[in-house]
C-alpha positions as CSV (number, residue, x, y, z in Angstrom):
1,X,-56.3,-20.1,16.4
2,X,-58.2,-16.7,15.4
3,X,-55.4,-13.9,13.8
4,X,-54.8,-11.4,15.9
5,X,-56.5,-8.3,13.9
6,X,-55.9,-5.1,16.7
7,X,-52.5,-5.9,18.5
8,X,-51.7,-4.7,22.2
9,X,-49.5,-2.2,20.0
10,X,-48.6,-2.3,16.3
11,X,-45.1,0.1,15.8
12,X,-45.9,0.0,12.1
13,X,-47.7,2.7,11.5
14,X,-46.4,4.9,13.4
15,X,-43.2,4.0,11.2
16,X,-44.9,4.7,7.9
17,X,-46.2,8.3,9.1
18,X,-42.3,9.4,9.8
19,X,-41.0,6.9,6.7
20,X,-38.8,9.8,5.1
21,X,-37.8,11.5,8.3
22,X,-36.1,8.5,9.8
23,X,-34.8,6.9,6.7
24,X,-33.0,10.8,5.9
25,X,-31.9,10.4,9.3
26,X,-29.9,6.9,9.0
27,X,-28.8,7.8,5.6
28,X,-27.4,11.2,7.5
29,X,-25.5,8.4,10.1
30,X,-24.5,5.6,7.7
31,X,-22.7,8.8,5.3
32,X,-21.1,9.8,8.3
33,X,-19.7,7.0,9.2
34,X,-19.6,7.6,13.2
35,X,-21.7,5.0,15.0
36,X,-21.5,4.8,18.8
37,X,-21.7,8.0,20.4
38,X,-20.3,11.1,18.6
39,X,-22.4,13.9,16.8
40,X,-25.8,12.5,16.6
41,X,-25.9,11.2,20.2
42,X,-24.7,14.6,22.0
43,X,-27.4,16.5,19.6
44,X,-29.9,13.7,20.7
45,X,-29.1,14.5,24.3
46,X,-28.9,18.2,23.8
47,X,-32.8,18.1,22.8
48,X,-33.6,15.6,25.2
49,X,-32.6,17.9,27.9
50,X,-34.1,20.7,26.3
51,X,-37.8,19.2,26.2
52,X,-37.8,17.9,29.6
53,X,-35.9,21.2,31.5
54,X,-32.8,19.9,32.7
55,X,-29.5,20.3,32.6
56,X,-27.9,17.0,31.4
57,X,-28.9,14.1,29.8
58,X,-26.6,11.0,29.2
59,X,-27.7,8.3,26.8
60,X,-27.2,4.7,27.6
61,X,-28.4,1.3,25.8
62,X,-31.2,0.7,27.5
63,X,-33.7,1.7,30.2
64,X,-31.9,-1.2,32.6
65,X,-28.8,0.4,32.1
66,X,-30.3,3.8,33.2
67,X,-31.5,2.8,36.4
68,X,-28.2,0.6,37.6
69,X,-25.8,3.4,36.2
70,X,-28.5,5.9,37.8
71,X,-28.3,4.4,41.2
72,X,-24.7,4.2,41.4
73,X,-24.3,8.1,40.0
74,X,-26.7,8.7,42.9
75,X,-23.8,6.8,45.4
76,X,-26.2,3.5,46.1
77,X,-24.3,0.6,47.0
78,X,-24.0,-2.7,48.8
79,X,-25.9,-2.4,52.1
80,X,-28.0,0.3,51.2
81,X,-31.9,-0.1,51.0
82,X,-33.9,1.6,48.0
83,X,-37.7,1.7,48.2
84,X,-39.6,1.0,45.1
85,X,-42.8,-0.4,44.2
86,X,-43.6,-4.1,44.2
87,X,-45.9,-3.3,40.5
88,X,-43.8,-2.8,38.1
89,X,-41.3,-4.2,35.0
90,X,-38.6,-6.2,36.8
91,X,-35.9,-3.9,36.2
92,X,-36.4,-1.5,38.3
93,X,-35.9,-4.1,41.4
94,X,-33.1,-5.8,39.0
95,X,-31.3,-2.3,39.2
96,X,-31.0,-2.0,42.8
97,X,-29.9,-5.7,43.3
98,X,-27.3,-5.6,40.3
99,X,-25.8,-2.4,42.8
100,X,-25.6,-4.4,46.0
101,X,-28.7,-3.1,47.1
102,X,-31.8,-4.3,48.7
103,X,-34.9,-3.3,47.4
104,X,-37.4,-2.8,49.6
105,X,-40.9,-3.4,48.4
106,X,-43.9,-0.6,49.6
107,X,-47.7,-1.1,48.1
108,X,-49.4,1.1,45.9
109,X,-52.5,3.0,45.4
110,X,-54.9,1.2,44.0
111,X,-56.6,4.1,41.8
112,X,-52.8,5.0,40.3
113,X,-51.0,1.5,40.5
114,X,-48.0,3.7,41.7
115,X,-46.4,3.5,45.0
116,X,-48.4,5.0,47.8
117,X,-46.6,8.0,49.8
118,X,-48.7,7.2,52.9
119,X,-46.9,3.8,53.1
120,X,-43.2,5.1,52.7
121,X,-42.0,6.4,55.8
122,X,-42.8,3.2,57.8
123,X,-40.5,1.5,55.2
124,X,-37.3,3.9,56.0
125,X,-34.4,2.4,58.1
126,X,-31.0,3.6,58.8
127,X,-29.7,1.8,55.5
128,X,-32.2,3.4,53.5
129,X,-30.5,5.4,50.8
130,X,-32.7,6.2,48.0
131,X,-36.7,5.9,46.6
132,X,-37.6,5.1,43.4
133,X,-41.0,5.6,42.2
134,X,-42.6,4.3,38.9
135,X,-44.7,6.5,36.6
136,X,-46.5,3.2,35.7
137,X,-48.6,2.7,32.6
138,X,-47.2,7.0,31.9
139,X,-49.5,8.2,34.8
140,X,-47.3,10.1,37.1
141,X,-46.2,8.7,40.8
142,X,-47.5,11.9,43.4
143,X,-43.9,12.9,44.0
144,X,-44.6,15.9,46.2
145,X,-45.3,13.8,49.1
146,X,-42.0,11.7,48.1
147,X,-39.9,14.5,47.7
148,X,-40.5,16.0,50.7
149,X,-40.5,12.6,52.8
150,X,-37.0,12.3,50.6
151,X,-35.8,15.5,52.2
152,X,-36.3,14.8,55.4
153,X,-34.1,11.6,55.7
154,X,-31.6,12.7,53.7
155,X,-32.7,10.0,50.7
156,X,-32.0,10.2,46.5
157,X,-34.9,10.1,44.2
158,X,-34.7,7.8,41.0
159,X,-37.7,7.9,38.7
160,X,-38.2,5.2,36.3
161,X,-39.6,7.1,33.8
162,X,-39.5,3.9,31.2
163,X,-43.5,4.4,30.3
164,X,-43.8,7.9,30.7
165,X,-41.8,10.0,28.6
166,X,-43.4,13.1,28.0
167,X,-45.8,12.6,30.8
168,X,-45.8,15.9,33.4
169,X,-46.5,15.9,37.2
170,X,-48.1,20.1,37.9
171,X,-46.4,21.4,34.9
172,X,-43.0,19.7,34.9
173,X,-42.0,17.0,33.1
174,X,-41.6,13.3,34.4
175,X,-38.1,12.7,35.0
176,X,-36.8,15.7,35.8
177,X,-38.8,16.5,39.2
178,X,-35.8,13.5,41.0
179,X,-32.4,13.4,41.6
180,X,-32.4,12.0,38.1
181,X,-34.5,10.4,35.7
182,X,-33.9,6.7,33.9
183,X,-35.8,6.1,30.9
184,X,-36.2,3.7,28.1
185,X,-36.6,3.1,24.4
186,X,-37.3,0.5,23.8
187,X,-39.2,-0.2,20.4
188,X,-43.0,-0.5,22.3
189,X,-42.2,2.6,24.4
190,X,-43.7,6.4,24.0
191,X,-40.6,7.6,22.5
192,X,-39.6,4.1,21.2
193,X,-36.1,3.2,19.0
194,X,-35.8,0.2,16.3
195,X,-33.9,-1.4,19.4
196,X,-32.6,-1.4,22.9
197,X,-31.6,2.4,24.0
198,X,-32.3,4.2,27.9
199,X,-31.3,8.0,28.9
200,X,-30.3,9.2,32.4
201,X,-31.7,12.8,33.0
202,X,-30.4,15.2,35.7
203,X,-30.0,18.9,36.7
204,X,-27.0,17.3,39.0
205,X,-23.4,18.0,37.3
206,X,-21.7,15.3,39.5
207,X,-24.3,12.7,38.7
208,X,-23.8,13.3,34.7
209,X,-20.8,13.1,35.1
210,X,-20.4,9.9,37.0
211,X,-23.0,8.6,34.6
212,X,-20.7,9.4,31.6
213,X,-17.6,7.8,33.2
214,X,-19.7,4.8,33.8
215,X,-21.1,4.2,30.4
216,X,-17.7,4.3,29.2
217,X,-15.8,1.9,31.4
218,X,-15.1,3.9,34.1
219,X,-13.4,6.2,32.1
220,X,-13.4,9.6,31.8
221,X,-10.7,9.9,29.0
222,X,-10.4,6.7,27.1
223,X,-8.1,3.7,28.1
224,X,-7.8,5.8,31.6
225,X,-10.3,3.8,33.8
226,X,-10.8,5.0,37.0
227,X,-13.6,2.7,38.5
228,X,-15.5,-0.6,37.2
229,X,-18.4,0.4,34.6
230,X,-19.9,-0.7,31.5
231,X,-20.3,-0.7,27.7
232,X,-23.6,1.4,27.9
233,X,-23.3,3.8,25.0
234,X,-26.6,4.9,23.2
235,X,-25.9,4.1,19.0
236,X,-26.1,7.2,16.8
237,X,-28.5,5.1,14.6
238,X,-31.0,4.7,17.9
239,X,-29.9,8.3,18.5
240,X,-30.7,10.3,14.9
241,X,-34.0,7.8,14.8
242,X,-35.0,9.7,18.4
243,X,-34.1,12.6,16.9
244,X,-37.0,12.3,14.6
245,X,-39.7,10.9,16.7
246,X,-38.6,13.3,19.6
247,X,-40.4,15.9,17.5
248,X,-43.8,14.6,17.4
249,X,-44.0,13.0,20.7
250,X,-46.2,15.6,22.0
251,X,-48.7,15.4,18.9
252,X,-48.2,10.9,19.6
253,X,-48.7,11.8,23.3
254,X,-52.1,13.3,22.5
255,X,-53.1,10.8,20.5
256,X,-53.2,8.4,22.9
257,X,-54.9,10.3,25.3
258,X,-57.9,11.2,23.0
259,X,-57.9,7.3,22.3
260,X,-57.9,6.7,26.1
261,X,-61.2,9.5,26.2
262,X,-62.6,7.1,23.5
263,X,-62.4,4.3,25.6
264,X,-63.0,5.5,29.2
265,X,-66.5,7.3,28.6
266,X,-68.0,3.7,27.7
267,X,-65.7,1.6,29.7
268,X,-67.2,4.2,32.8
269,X,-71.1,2.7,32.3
270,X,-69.7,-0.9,32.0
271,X,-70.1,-3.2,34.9
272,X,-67.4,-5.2,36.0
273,X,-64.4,-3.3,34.7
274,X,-62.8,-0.2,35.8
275,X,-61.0,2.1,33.7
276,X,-58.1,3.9,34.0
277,X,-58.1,6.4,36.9
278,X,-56.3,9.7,36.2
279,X,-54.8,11.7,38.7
280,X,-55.8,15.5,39.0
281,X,-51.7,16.6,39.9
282,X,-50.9,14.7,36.3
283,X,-50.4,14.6,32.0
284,X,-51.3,10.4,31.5
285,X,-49.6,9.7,28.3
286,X,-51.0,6.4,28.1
287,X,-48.0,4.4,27.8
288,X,-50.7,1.5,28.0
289,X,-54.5,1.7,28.5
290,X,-55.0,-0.1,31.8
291,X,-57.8,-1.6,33.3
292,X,-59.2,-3.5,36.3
293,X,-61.8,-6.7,35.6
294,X,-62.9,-7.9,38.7
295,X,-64.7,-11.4,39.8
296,X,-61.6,-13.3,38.4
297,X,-62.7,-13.2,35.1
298,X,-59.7,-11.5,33.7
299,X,-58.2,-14.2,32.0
300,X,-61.4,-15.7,30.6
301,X,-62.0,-11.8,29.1
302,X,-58.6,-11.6,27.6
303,X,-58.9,-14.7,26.1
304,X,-62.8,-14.2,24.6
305,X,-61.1,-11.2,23.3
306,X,-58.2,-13.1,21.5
307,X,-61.0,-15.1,19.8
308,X,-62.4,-11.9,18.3
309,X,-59.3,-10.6,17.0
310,X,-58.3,-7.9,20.0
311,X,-55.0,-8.3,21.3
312,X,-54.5,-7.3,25.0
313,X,-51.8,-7.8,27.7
314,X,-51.0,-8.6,31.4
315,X,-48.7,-6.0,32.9
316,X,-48.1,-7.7,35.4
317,X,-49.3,-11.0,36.5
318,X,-46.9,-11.8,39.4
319,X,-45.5,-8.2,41.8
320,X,-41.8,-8.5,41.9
321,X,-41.7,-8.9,45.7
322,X,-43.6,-13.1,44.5
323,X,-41.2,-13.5,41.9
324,X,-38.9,-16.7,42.6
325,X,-35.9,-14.5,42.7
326,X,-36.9,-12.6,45.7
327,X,-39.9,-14.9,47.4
328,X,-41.5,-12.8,49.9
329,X,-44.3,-13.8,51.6
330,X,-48.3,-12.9,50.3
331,X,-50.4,-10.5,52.0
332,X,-47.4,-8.0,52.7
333,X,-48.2,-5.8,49.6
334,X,-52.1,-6.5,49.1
335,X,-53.1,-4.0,47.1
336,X,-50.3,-4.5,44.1
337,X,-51.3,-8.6,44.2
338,X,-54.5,-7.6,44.2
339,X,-54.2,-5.9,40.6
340,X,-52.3,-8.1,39.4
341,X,-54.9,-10.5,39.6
342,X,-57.3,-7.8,37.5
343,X,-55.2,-6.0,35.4
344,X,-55.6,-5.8,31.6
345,X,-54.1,-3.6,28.8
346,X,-55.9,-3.0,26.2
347,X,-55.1,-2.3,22.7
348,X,-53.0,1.4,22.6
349,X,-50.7,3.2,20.2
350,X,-51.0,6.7,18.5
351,X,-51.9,6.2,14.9
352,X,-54.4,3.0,16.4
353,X,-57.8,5.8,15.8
354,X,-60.6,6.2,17.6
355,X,-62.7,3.7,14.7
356,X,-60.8,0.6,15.9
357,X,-61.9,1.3,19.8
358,X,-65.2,2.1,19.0
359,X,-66.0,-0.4,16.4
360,X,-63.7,-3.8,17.6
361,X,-62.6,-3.2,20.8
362,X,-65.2,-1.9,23.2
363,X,-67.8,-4.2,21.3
364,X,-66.0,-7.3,21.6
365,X,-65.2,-6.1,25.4
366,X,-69.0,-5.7,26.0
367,X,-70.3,-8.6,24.6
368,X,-68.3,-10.1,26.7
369,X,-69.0,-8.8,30.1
């Protein structure tokens, strides 16, 4: 079997570029003694807030966590309906069923892979309570259309901002355009930890507050528990190591844009692949490089491309609506099984360089299409 030379995403050296940074910051914890919560985690949250323009931001421990604890901040519940889109990580369908909701699947645009605002209203019933859109791949969902179909029923919006942080939709940050905002950060992520960690964002004083309780057990003041909620604190250690890689996100950000640039101009003359598509009203931060092979050679491409030492990934092979746990029929989202059938993520990170692409990647992809 042929070593895997230019991983899907290598963490390592972005690691080595903030070495002292993070290991003054974990020192700064450890001699502090104060591991869940306190100090380092309201700081963390202070600048979180800060850099995205909102009021509040609440961590949890994980991205998961944002979304259910999200959902029921927002006041979703049993019998409720929440649209979402059928492409994306698990979770964000998870969520809404761990809440006693039903999610509701409506197909994307195939140009964005994000849900398609045309197709939304038809989806709305009288249990419908809230949308959530994905910024998939860290290209931005068009959420002026949402919105405004939001405000006219009366419905919540939840972003699931997990691969877009620091991604903008016309000059405001993703995540903080909702009702609130869930993210993640986990290791692979933009803005990734050394372990599980998520962040609920909001401009909504009720919501954070709700969110706090719910972290906490359901408790506002400690062994006072006034509904059922969680263990969902964000570490300090997680917290002080975002701390550090918070301040370079935007330079990391731009990165792996100019790496994307790199690969699109070629990947644009290429026949049978289509590259990323990147919407005018958006800031892609390239949470993965994304593209479309068509013909059904996708897997046979991947695979040649394993042989010559070029990791890649499927993200995602089966839409959540054909998943065993919820079974709905083919055909009803077409578009979303559609790309799931062509989609391949190529080899993305900031400190990957442009040599890699040009020199391994895009030749091993050409000689083989």
């Amino acid at each position: 079997m042929n070593k895997i030379e230019i991983p899907i995403y290598d963490p390592r050296p972005e690691i080595e570029a903030l070495r002292p940074e993070i290991e003054a910051a974990i020192r700064r914890v450890l001699d502090s003694g104060r591991f869940i919560l306190g100090p380092e985690v309201e700081a963390f949250e202070e600048e979180v807030a800060d850099y995205l323009g909102v009021r509040h931001a609440v961590g949890l421990n994980s991205g998961t966590d944002a979304l259910v604890i999200g959902l029921r901040a927002l006041g979703v519940g049993p019998g409720d309906e929440v649209i979402t889109t059928p492409f994306t990580f698990f979770a964000t369908a998870e969520a809404i069923s761990l809440v006693g909701a039903k999610p509701v699947f409506v197909d994307i645009d195939p140009r964005t892979f994000n849900i398609d605002p045309a197709l939304v209203p038809a989806a709305i019933t009288e249990r419908t309570k809230a949308i959530v859109p994905v910024h998939l791949y860290g290209q931005a969902a068009d959420m002026d259309p949402i919105l405004t179909i939001a405000k006219e029923h009366g419905l919540k919006v939840l972003e699931d901002t997990a691969q877009a942080f620091g991604g903008a939709y016309r000059g405001r940050k993703l995540g903080a355009i909702g009702d609130a905002g869930a993210f993640s950060f986990f290791p692979t992520k933009n803005l990734g930890g050394f372990g599980d960690g998520g962040l609920l964002a909001t401009n909504d004083d009720g919501v954070a507050e709700a969110a706090r309780m719910l972290r906490a057990h359901g408790a506002k003041r400690k062994y006072q528990n006034e509904v059922l909620g969680y263990n969902s604190r964000l570490d300090a250690l997680q917290a002080a190591i975002l701390r550090v890689k918070l301040r370079h996100i935007d330079a990391f950000n731009e990165a792996r844009r100019d790496l994307a640039r790199a690969y699109t101009s070629p990947l644009a003359e290429l026949k049978g692949v289509t590259p990323p598509y990147e919407a005018p009203y958006g800031v892609h931060v390239y949470h993965q490089y994304t593209v479309r092979i068509a013909g059904s050679r996708r897997d046979a491409v991947a695979a040649g491309l394993a042989e010559r030492g070029v990791g890649t990934m499927v993200y995602y092979p089966t839409p959540v609506h054909r998943l065993p746990v919820y079974d709905q029929p083919a055909g009803c989202c077409p578009m979303a099984e559609a790309a799931a059938a062509e989609v391949l993520s190529l080899p993305m990170g900031p400190r990957l360089g442009r040599r890699a692409v040009e020199e391994r990647v895009l030749p091993a992809l050409q000689a083989l299409l």
